[in-house]
C-alpha positions, 0 to 999 in steps of 0.5 A: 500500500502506497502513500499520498505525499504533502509536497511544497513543505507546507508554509505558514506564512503572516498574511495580515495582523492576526491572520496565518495561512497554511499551503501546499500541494497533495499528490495521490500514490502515482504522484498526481495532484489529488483532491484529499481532506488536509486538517491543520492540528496544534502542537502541542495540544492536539486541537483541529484548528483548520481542514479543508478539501485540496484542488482536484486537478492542482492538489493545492490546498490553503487554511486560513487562521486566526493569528496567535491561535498557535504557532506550531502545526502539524497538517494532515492529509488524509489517504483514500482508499488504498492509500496511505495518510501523510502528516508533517510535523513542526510547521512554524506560523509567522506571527507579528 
């Protein structure tokens, strides 16, 4: 059983006073872009802070939170069937 990936080492950028975006691209286990459900966790804690569905025929995907909800994330693409899930840790908001 293979994997989806996250690809583009997730970014957490500043977008405004008070606001962080996570982006990136997920591909299926042939390496297209898919769509998949991608949720954004805090660390440490556990808490779902964001999800959404990413691009069908791009793969990419953006989340869009509150700044000072947290610092550290840890986002997680969900695998369908056949698939496995991908996670990457220690994702770094940009908070001013």
């Amino acid at each position: 059983m293979a994997g989806i990936a996250i690809l583009n080492n997730p970014a957490a950028l500043n977008l405004s006073a008070g606001t962080v975006k996570i982006s990136g691209t997920v591909t299926d286990l042939n390496g297209l872009p898919a769509a998949r459900t991608v949720i954004a966790i805090a660390e440490p804690g556990g808490s779902l802070i964001a999800s959404t569905v990413s691009d069908a025929v791009t793969g990419a995907y953006e989340m869009i939170m509150p700044g000072g909800t947290n610092e550290v994330f840890t986002v997680l693409a969900f695998g369908a069937a056949g698939e496995n899930s991908s996670c990457m840790g220690g994702i770094h908001g940009v908070i001013q």
